[in-house]
N, C-alpha and C positions, 0 to 999 in steps of 0.2 A: 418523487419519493425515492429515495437511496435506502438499502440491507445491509445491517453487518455482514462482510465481507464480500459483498459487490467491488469490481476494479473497474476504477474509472479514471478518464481523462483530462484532467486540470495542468491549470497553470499554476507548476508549482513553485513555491516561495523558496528561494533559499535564506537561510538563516541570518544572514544580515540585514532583510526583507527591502530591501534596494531593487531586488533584481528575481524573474522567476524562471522557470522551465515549463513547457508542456512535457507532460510526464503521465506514465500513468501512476496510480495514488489505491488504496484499500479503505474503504472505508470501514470504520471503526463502530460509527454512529451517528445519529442525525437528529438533532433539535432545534422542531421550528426550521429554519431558514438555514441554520448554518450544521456544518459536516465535519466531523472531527475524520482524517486520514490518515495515512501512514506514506509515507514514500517507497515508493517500486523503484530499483534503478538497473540498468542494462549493465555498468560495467561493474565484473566481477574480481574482483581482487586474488592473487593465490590467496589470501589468509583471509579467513570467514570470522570475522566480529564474533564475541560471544550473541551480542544484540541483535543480529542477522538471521535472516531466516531465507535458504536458499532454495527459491523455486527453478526444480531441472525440468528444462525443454523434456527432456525425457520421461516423465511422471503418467501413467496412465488419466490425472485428472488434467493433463497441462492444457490440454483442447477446450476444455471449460472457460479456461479465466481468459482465454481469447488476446494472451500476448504474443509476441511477435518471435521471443527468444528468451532464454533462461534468465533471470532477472536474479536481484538480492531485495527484500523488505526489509527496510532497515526501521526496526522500534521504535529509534531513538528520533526518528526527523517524522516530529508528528507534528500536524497544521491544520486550522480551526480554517474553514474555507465559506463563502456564499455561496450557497447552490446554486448561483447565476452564471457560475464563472466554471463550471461542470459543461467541458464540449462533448462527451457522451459515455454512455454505458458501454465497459468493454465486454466483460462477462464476471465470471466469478470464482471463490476459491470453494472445495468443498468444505463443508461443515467442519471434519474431523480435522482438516489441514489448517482453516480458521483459528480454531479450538487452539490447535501448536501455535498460532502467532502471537495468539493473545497471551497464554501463557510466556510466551517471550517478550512479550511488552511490559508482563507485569514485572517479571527479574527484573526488566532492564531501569525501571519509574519503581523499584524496589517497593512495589504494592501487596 
């Protein structure tokens, strides 16, 4: 069983869905069998997406979500996944920082 906003480690899709990354992923929500996610990605751009949401290495929560190095969550690269293809629990985001990404998912799917 996967939590909103659990970070975990899948193979993730890229969008032309030919081809994936292991990556880690946030999960959104989970029904039944399959995992709605968001994509984590390491490399940071100078310019920060409206749609982005930047998690700093430096954050007093960063030790929680149990990544390697300061990441972007990008809104917009969201994927419906089978929990079979989930190779582990990393850790997770806190609540209130949660809260900030969803509301950046909504701007970005104008919900």
């Amino acid at each position: 069983m996967y939590n909103s906003g659990e970070i975990i480690l899948i193979s993730f899709p890229f969008t032309n869905l030919t081809d994936s990354k292991i990556r880690p992923a946030l999960v959104i929500n989970e029904k039944k069998e399959d995992i709605i996610v968001i994509g984590i990605f390491s490399k940071i751009p100078e310019v920060i997406e409206d749609s982005w949401f930047l998690v700093e290495g430096n954050e007093p929560w960063f030790s929680q979500t149990r990544l390697k190095k300061a990441t972007i969550i990008k809104t917009e690269k969201i994927a419906v996944i089978h929990n079979s293809i989930v190779r582990k629990k990393l850790g997770k985001l806190p609540d209130e920082v949660f809260i900030l990404v969803k509301k950046k998912m909504r701007n970005t799917l104008k919900l």
